[in-house]
C-alpha positions as CSV (number, residue, x, y, z in Angstrom):
1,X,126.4,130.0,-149.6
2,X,127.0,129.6,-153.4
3,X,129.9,127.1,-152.5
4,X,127.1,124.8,-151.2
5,X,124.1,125.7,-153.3
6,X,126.8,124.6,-156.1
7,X,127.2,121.4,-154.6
8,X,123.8,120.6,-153.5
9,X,123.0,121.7,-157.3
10,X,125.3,118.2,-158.3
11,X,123.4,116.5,-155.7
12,X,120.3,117.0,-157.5
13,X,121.4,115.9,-160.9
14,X,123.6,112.8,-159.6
15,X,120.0,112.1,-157.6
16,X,117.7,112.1,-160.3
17,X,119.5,111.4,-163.3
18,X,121.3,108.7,-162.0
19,X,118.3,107.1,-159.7
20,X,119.0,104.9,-156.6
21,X,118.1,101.6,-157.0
22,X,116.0,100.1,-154.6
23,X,115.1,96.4,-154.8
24,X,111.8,95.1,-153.9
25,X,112.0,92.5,-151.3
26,X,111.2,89.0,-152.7
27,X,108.1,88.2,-151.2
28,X,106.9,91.4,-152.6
29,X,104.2,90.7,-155.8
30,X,103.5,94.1,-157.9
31,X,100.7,94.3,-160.4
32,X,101.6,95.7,-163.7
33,X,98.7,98.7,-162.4
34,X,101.0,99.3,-160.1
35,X,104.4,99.6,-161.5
36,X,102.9,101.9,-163.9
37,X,101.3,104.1,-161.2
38,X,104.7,104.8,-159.7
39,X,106.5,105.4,-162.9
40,X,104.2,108.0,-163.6
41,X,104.2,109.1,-160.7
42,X,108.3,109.0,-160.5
43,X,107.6,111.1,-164.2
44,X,105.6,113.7,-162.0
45,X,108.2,114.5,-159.2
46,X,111.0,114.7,-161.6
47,X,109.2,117.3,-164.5
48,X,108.4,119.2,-161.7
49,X,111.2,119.4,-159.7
50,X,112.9,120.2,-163.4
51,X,110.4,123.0,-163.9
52,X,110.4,124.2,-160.3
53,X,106.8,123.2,-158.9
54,X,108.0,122.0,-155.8
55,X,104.1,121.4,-154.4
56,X,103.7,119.4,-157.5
57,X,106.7,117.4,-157.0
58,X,106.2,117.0,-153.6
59,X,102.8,115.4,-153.9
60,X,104.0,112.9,-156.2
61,X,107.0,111.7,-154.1
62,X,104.5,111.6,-150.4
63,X,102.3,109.6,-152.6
64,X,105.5,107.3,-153.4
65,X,105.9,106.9,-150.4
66,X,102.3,106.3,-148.9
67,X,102.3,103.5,-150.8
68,X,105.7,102.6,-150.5
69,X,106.8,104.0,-147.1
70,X,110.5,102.0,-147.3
71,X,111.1,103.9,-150.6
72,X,115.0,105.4,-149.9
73,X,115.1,106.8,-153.4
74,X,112.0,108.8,-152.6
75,X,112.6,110.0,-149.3
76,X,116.7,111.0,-150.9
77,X,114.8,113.2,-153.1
78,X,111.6,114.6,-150.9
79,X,114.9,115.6,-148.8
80,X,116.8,117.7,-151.7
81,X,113.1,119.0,-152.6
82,X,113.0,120.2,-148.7
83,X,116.6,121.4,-149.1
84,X,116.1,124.1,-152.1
85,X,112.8,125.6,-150.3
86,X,114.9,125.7,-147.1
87,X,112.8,123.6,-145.2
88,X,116.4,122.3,-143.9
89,X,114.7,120.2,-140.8
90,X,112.5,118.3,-142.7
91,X,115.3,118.1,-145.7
92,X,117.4,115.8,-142.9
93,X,115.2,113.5,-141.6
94,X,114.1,112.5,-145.1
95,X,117.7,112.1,-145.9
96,X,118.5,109.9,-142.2
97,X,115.4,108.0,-143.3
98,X,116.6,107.4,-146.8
99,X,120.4,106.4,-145.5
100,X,118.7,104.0,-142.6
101,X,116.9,102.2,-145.3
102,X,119.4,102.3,-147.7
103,X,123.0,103.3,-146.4
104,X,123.5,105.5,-149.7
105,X,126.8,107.8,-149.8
106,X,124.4,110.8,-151.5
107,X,121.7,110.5,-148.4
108,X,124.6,110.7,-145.8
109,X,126.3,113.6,-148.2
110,X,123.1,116.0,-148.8
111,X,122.1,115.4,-145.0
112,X,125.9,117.5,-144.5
113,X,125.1,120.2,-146.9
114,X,122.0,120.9,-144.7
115,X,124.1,120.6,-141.9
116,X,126.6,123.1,-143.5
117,X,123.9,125.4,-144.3
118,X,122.4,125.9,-140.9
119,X,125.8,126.2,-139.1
120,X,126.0,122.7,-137.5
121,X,129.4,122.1,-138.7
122,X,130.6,119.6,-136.8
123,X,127.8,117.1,-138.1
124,X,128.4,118.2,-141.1
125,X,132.4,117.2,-141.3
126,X,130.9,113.4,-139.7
127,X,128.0,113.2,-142.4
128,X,130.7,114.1,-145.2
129,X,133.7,111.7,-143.8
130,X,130.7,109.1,-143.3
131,X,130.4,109.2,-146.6
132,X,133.7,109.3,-147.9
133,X,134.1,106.3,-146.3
134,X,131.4,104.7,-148.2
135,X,132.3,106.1,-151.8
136,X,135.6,107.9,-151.7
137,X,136.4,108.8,-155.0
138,X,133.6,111.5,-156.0
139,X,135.7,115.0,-155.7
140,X,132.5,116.9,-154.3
141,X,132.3,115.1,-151.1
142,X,136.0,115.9,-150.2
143,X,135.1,119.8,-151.3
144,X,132.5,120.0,-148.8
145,X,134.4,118.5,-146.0
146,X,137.1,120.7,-146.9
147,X,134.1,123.7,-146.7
148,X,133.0,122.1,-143.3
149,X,137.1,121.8,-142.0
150,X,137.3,125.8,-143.1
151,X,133.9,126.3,-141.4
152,X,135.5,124.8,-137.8
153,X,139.1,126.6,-138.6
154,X,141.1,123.3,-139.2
155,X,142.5,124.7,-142.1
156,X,145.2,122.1,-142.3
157,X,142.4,119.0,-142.7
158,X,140.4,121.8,-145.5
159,X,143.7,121.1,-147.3
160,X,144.4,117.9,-147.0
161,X,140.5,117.2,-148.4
162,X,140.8,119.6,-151.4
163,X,144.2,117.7,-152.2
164,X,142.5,114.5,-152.1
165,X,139.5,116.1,-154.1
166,X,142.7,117.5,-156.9
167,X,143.8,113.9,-157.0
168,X,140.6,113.1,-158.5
169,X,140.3,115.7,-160.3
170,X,143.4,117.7,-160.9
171,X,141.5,121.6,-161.9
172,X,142.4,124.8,-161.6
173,X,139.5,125.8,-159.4
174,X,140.3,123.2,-156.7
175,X,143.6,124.6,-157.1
176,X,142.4,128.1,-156.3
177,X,140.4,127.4,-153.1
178,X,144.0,125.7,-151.5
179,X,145.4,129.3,-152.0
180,X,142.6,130.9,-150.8
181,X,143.0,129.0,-147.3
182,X,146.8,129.5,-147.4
183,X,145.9,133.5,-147.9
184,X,143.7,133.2,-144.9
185,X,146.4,131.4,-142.9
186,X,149.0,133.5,-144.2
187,X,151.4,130.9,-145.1
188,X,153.5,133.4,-147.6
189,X,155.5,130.0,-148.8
190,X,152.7,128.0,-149.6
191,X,151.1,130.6,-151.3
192,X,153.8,130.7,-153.9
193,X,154.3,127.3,-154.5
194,X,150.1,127.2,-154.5
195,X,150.6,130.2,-157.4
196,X,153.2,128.0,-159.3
197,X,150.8,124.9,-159.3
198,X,147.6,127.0,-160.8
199,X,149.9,128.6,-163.4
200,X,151.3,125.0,-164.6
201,X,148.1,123.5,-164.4
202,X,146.5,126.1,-166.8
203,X,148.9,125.7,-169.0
204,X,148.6,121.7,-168.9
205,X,144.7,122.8,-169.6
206,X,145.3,124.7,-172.5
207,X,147.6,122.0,-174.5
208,X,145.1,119.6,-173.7
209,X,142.5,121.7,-175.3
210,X,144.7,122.7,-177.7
211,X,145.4,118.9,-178.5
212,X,141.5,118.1,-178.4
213,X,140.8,121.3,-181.4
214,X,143.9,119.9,-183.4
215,X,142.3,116.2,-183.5
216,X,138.5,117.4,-183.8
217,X,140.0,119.4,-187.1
218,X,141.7,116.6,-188.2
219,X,139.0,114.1,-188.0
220,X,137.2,116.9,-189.8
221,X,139.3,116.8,-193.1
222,X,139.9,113.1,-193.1
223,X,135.8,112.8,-193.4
């Protein structure tokens, strides 16, 4: 459960602070009256979603989308909206709408979070490879398949995803949930050499971080 509220938490701040862009179509002629409306009205959803008032928020975005009812971007975040008040039906069709109009990796990845929330894990490891397919080098989306892969007991693919997801980005804590599925499985040998990897990536950790202090306090004298 905190696994995926984690997640779906990075879902919200890739969604709104790095917006989908959705083109108008050509033949498409907006007044200045109404560009402004929507910005303002983009303004409205995203201060209240940032000071949880979901009803507020989710005025402004059905308003969006009354008046522009092809809106992806809109729908992507009506969904995540859904999604935290666990309104987890609704939270997926506005994310299939959002990826049939625009065939977005994030709409095709929150979609599986709901579907790894309510149990439908299956859909959930399809939703998540979907969109690996589409953008396959954002360490989160490998995570949660490897959640969905544990969640189905193919504990074999759950590593294989978290190894892909340490390629990206080599931590300790990715490091820490491949031992905790070679503890479940048992595997004595793997747990070992798993141990051996988190100890020698910590310590890679701390020189880098040791290296970063050492050339902040540098620059700091030299100034």
């Amino acid at each position: 459960m905190i696994a995926v509220l984690m997640i779906l938490a990075v879902a919200v701040y890739l969604t709104f602070f790095f917006p989908l862009e959705v083109k108008p179509k050509k033949q498409e002629v907006r007044s200045p009256k109404y560009d402004a409306q929507m910005k303002k009205l983009w303004q409205v959803a995203q201060t209240s979603m940032k000071e949880r008032k979901p009803f507020r928020a989710e005025k402004a975005l059905l308003t969006i989308l009354k008046f522009d009812e092809k809106n992806a971007a809109a729908y992507n975040r009506l969904g995540i909206l859904y999604a935290k008040s666990q309104r987890y039906a609704e939270a997926v069709e506005c994310f299939e709408i959002a990826q049939s109009l625009d065939n977005n990796p994030a709409s095709i990845h929150n979609a599986g979070l709901i579907y790894l929330e309510t149990g439908e894990y299956e859909k959930a490891e399809m939703a998540f490879m979907q969109a690996i397919d589409l953008e396959g080098d954002v360490p989160a989306r490998y995570i949660a398949l490897a959640k969905a892969e544990e969640k189905l007991g193919s504990y074999r693919k759950a590593v294989e995803a978290l190894e892909n997801a340490y390629e990206l980005d080599p931590s300790v804590s990715i490091l820490r949930q491949i031992l905790a599925i070679y503890e479940i499985t048992g595997d004595a040998e793997a747990v070992t050499a798993t141990t051996a990897r988190i100890e020698e990536q910590i310590t890679k950790d701390n020189a880098a971080k040791s290296r970063k202090t050492l050339r902040t306090a540098t620059a700091a004298r030299r100034k």
